[in-house]
N, C-alpha and C positions, 0 to 999 in steps of 0.2 A: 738765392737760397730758397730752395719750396719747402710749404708746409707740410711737416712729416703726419700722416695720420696714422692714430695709436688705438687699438682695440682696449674695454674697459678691464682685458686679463691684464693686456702689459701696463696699463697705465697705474695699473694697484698695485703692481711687481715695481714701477720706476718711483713713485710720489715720497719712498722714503728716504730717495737720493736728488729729485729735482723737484722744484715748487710749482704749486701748483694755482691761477689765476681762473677766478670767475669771472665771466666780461658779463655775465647778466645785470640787469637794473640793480638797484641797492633792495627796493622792494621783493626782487625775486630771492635774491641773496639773503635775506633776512627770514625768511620766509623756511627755510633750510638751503642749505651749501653742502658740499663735499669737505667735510674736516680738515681745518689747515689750510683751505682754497681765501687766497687773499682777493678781494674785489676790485677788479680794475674797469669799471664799467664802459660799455661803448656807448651805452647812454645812460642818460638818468632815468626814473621813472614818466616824468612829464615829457620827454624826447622820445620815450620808449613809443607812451601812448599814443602821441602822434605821428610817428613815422607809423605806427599800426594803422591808423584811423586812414591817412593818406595811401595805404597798400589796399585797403579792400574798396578807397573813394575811388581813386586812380590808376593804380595797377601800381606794379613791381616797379618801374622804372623810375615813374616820380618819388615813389617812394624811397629806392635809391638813390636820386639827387637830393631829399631833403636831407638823409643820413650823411652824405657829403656835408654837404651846408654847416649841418652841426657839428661833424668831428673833424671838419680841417681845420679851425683855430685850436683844438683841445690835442693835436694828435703828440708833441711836445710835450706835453703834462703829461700824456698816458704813456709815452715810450719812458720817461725821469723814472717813473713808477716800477715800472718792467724792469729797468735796469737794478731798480735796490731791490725787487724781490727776487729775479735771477740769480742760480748759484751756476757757477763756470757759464754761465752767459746760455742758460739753458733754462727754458718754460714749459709748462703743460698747463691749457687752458682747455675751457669747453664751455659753450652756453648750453640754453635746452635741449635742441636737438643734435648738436652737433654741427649746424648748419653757419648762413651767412655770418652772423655776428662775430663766431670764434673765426671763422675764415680769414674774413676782414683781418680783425686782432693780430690772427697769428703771420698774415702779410705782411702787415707794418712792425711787428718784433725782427721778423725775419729781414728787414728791411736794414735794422741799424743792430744785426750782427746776433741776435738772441735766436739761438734754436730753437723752435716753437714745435712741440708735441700737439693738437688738433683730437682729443676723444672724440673717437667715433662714436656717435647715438649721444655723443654731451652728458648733460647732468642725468636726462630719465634713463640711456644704458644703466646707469649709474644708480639710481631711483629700483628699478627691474631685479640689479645685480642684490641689492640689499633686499631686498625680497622675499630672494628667494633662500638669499643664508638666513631670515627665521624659520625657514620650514627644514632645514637640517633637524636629522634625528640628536638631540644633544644629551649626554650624562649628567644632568640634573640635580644636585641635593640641593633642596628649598631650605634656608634654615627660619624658622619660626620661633616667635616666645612672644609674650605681652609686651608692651609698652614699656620702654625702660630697661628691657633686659639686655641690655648692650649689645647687639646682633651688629649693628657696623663695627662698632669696636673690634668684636671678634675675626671678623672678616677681615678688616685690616692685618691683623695678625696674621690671619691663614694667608695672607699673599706675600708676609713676609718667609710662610714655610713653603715654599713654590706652590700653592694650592691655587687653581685657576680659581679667579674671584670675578666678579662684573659686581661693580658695587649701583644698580638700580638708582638708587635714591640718589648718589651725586650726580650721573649723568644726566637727571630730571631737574636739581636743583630744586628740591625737595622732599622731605623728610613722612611725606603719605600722608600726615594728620591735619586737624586745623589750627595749629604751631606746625606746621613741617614748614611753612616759606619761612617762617622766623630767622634773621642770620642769613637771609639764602640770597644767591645775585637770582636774575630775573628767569624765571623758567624759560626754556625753548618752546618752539613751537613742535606739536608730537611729530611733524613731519623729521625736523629738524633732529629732534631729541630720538628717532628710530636712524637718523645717519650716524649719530654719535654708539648705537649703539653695534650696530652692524661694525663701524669700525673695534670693537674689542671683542665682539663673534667671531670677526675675521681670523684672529689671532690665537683661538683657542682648538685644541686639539679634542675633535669629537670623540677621541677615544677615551679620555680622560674624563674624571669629575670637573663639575663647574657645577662654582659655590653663588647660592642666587638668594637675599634676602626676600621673606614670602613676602608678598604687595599684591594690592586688591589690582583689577585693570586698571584703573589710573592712580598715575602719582602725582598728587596734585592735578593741574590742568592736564596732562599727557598721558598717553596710551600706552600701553607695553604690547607690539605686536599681538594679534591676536594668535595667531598662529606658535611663539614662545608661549605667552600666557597660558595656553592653553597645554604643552608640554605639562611647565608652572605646576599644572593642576591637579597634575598626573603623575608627577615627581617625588622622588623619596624626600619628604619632609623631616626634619630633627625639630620637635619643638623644645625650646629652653625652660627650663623654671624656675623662678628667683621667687626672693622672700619678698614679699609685697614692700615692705620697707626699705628692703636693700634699692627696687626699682626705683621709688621716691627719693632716692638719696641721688643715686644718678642723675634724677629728670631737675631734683635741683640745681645738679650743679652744673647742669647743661644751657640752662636756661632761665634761672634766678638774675644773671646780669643783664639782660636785653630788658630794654626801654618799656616800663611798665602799662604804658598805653598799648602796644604790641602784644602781649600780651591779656588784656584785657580784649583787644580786638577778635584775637582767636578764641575767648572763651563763648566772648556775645556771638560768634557763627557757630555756636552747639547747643545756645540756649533752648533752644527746643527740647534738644537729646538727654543733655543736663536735668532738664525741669526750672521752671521756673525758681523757685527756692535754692537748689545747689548753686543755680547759674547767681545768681545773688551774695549766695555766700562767697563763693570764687572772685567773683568779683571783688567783693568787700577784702576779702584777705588778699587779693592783690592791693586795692589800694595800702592796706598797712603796712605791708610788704612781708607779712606771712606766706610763701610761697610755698613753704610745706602744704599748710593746708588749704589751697587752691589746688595746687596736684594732686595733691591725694582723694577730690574731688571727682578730678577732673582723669584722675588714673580709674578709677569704678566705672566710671562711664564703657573707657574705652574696655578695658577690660571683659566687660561682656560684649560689647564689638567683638573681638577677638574671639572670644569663644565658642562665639555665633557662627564665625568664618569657618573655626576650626570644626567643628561639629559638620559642616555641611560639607567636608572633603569627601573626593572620592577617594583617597587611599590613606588613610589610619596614619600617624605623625608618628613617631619614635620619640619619647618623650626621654630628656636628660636632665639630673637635680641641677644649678649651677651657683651655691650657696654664696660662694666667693664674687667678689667684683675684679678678676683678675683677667684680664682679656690674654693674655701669652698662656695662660696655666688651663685657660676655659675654652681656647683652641687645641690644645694637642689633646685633652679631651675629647674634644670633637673630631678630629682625625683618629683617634683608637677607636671610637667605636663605629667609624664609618670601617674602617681598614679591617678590624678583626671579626667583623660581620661577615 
């Protein structure tokens, strides 16, 4: 059985009906992956470095014998693997280039009966392809408002009314502020977190709206292409506007449960911004467990954040009252006056 090789059109057209195998290090793999791409490595990272180290001491060939050396006792683990992540007995793998690694792999699947798919150009075709779909021309509405005013909420809503939504903030595992990792699993790497995002570009229809919550260039530790961002910037914005109280009511109930040292920690990384005094008081009313008036604090801060941002757009926000805390009644709102504009 020879290795089929797969261009990275058909390989995006096949990966929703066969799995798909990185044979790279764990380190490269962690580093970003192709969505969904389970790791079955040909080597480890310390196997990696050395068979490298021995290719440019030695040349190609010893190098080749020591990759031997190391994957004939493991080749049994790695085919056990192959066979649970195989569906109808069928794989698509790829390392960096496309080259020896996946070769190898897909040799030995192809060996004990698994149809091995070979991406051509491997992960950086793959790398290229995401690319180039941020610099698609995209239909844009940014939705904006302060702190608090339930903008993922709303969003959630809108993709229950088939409204194309990329919700930013969970793909980054990040909430933008210094409480946004609060409650969060561990951010990606921006490499990583631009594959997660291309996969849901993929799938949207450039003729249509696509609903994007406003985010500075990074969220948290990670980048929002530059190239989107910069769409971002230039996009019809709706900004929200809630009662200052009504937001504080929200941000308690968002975040009043989480472990009060946590809490505390993201106040001391704004004490600067805060002032000495507020960051004090905040403090203080978390230890008591006044959470109100730690937020309400620490909502002024950002608040003129916000207004700083918004003042420096290039294109003027569409400003909407949204007096209510009702996310189904404060989306179809928001789709009337996107729609009868």
């Amino acid at each position: 059985m020879n290795s089929l090789r797969i261009s990275i059109d058909k390989f995006l057209e096949f990966r929703s009906s066969i799995p798909v195998v990185d044979v790279r290090s764990p380190g490269e793999y962690h580093r970003g992956h192709i969505p969904g791409a389970v790791n079955i490595p040909l080597f480890n990272d310390d196997e990696r470095a050395e068979v490298g180290t021995i290719y440019k001491q030695k040349g190609r060939l010893s190098a080749i014998h020591r990759g031997l050396d190391i994957i004939g006792p493991q080749m049994s683990e790695k085919v056990r693997l192959a066979h649970e992540v195989a569906c109808n007995n069928k794989l698509m793998v790829y390392c960096w280039r496309g080259g020896m690694r996946s070769s190898s792999m897909s040799w030995l699947f192809n060996q004990v009966g698994i149809e091995t798919r070979v991406l051509v150009g491997g992960y950086k075709s793959f790398r290229r392809t995401a690319q180039k779909q941020f610099e698609l021309p995209f239909k844009i509405i940014v939705l904006g408002g302060m702190t608090g005013s339930g903008k993922t909420a709303i969003l959630n809503e809108l993709v229950s009314m088939d409204e194309q939504v990329i919700d930013l903030e969970g793909l980054a595992h990040h909430k933008g502020s210094a409480f946004g990792g609060i409650g969060q699993q561990k951010q990606p790497t921006t490499e990583h977190f631009e594959n997660k995002l291309f996969d849901e570009l993929f799938k949207i229809d450039t003729n249509q709206w696509l609903w994007l919550e406003d985010e500075s260039h990074s969220i948290g530790s990670v980048f929002i292409p530059l190239p989107l961002f910069q769409q971002m910037r230039q996009a019809k914005t709706i900004a929200i506007e809630r009662p200052f109280s009504v937001r504080v009511d929200r941000l308690v109930e968002e975040y009043a449960y989480f472990p009060p040292n946590e809490l505390s920690q993201a106040v001391s990384r704004i004490t600067k911004r805060l002032g000495g005094d507020n960051a004090k008081v905040s403090l203080e009313s978390i230890e008591r467990g006044d959470y109100r008036k730690a937020i309400e604090i620490c909502l002024k801060y950002y608040d003129k954040t916000y207004q700083y941002g918004l003042d420096k757009r290039d294109v003027k926000p569409t400003t909407i009252q949204l007096d209510e805390d009702d996310p189904t009644e404060n989306a179809k709102k928001l789709i009337q006056l996107v729609y009868e504009q």
